[in-house]
C-alpha positions as CSV (number, residue, x, y, z in Angstrom):
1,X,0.0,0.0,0.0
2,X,3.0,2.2,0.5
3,X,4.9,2.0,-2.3
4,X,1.6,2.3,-4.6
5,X,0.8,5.3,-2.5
6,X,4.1,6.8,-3.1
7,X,4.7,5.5,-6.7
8,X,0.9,7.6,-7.2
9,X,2.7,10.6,-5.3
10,X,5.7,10.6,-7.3
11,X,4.3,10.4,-10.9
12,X,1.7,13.1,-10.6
13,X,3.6,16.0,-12.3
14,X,2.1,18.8,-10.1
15,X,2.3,17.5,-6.7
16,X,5.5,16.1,-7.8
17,X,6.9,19.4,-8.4
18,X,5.2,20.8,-5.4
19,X,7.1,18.6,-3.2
20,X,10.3,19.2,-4.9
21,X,10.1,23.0,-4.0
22,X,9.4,22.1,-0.6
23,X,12.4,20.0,0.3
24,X,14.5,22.9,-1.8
25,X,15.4,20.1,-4.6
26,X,14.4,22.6,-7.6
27,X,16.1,25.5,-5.7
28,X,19.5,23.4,-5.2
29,X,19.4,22.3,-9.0
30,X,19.1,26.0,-9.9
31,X,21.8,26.7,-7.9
32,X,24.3,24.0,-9.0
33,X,23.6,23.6,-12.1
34,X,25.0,27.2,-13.2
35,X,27.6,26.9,-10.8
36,X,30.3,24.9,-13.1
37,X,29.5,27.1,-16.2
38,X,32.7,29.0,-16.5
39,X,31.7,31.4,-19.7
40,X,28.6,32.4,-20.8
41,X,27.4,31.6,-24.7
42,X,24.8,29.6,-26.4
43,X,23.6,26.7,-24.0
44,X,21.4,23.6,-25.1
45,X,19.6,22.1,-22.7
46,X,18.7,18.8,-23.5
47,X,15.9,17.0,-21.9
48,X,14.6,20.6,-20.2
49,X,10.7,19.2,-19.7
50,X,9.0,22.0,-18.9
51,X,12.0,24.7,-18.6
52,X,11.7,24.3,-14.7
53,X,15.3,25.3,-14.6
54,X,15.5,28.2,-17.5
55,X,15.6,30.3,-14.8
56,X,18.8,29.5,-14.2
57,X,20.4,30.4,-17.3
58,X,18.3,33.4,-18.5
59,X,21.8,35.1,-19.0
60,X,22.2,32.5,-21.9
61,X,21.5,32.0,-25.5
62,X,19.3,29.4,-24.4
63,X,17.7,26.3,-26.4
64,X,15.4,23.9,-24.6
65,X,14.6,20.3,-26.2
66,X,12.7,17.3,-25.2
67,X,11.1,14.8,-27.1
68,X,7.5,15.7,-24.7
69,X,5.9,17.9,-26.7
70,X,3.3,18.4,-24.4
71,X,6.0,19.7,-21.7
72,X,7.5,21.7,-24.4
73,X,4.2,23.7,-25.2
74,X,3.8,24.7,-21.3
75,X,7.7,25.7,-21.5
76,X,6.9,28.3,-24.3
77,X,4.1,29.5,-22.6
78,X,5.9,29.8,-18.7
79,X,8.4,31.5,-20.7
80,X,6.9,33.5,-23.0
81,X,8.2,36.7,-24.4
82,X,11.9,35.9,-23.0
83,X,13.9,36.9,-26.0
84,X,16.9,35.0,-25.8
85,X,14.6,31.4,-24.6
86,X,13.9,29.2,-27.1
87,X,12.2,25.6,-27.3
88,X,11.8,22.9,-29.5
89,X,10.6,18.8,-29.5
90,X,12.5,16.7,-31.0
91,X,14.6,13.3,-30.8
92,X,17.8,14.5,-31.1
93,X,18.7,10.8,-32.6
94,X,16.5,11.0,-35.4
95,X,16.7,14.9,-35.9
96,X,20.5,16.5,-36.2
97,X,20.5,19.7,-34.5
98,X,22.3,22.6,-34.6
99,X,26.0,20.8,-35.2
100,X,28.9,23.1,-34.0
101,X,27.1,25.9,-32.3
102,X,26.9,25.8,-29.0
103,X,29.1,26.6,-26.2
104,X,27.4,24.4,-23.6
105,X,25.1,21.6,-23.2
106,X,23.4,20.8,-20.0
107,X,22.6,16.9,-19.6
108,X,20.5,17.1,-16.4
109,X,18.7,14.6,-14.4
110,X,17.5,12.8,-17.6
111,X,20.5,9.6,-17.4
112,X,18.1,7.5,-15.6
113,X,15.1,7.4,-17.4
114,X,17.6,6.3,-20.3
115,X,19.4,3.1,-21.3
116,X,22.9,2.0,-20.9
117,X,22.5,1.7,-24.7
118,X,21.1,5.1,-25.3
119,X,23.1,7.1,-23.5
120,X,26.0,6.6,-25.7
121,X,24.3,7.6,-28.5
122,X,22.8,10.7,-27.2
123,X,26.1,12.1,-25.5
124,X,27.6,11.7,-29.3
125,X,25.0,13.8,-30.9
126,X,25.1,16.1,-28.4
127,X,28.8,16.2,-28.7
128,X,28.4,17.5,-32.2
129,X,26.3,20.0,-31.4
130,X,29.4,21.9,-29.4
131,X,31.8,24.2,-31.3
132,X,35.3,23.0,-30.7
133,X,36.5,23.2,-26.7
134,X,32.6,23.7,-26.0
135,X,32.1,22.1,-22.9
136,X,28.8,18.9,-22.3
137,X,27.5,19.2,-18.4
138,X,26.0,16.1,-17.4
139,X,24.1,15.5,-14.1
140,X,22.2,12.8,-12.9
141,X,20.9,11.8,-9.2
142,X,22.7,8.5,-8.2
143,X,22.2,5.5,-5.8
144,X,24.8,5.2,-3.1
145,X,23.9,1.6,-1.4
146,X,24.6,1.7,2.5
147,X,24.2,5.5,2.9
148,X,20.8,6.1,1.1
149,X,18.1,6.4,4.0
150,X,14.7,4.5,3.8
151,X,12.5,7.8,2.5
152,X,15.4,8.4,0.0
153,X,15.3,4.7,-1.6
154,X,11.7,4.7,-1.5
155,X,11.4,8.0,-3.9
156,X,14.2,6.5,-6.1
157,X,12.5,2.8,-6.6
158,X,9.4,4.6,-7.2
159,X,11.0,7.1,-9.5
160,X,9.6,7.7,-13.7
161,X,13.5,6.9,-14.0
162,X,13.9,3.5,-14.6
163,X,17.3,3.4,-15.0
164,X,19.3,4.5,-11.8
165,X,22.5,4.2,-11.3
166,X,25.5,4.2,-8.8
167,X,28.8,6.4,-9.3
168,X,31.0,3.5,-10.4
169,X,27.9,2.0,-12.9
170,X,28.3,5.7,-14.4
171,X,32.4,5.6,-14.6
172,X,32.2,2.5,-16.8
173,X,29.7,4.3,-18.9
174,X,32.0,7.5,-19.4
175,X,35.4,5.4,-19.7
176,X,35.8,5.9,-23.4
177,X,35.5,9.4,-23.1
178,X,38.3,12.2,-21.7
179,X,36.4,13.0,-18.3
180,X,37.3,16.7,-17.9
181,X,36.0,16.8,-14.3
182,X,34.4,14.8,-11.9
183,X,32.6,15.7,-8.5
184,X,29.3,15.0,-6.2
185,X,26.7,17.7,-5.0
186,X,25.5,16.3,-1.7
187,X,21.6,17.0,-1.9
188,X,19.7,19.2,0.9
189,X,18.6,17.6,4.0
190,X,15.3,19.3,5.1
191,X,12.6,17.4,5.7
192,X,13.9,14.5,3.0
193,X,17.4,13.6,1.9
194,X,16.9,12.9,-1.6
195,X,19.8,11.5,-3.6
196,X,23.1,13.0,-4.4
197,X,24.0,14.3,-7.7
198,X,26.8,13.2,-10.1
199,X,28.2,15.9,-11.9
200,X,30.5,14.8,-15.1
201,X,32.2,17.5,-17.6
202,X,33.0,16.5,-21.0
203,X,34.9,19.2,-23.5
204,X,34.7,18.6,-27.7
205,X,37.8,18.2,-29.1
């Protein structure tokens, strides 16, 4: 009865986001995410859902894209107006986009609702959308067995995310590439402790 109470909890997109404003989750994203970005530019942000962290990066060129068009119509309309926002669905796999032009991509949070199998493939296209020495951000929550609490691995089994993943599943996965950085952004601990973050930097050559 629990875990059907909380997988309802988790997968209702409102209350979902709700909750993550209370225990400061959305807040703590907006705040780390900028903070490795070292230059301004043109940013892709790949994966943005409904631009709940645009806000972040209003100082950018920015380009949102998903492959939910429904989430991408209520991103153009929260950010409506904004003249350097823009947002598009596609499937970046099916769809070349933009090769060459950006400075940035953000990769955030979306890893583990994707396949061991896909992920290789979308880091590669995304790769060629950088101009040379542009510089791929990737971020994803991760599972750290014996220091996860109960609450913490309840969220995360329950998760849309199918696909989660600890820190050393995610350095096999990255091995081929030339790992520019590497660090962990402990998550806040209000009234939950969600999951630490993974932050990985990849630069085109």
């Amino acid at each position: 009865m629990l875990k059907r109470s909380a997988k309802w909890f988790i997968n209702v997109p409102m209350i979902w986001n709700t909750f993550q404003n209370v225990v400061g989750a959305n807040q703590w994203k907006n705040s780390i995410y900028p903070s490795v970005f070292k230059s301004r530019g043109k940013l892709l942000d790949f994966g943005c859902s409904m631009g709940n962290n645009t806000e972040a990066f209003l100082h950018f060129e920015y380009y949102g894209v998903d492959v939910d068009s429904v989430a991408i119509e209520a991103a153009k309309k929260k950010w409506e107006g904004a003249p350097n926002i823009s947002f598009e669905s596609l499937d970046i796999l099916k769809q070349p986009y933009k090769n060459n032009y950006f400075d940035h991509v953000l990769f955030a949070c979306t890893g583990h609702h994707l396949t061991d199998e896909e992920i290789p493939k979308i880091l590669n296209a995304l790769l060629l959308t950088l101009r040379t020495g542009g510089q791929l951000h990737f971020f994803d929550v991760i599972k750290q067995p014996g220091k996860d609490r109960f609450l913490t691995r309840l969220i995360m089994n329950n998760d849309q995310g199918k696909h989660m993943r600890t820190e050393k599943q995610y350095d096999t996965m990255f091995a081929p590439y030339s790992v520019v950085e590497k660090r962990i952004f402990p998550s806040p601990d209000h009234i939950i402790k969600l999951q630490d973050m993974l932050y990985i930097k990849l630069t085109r050559q």
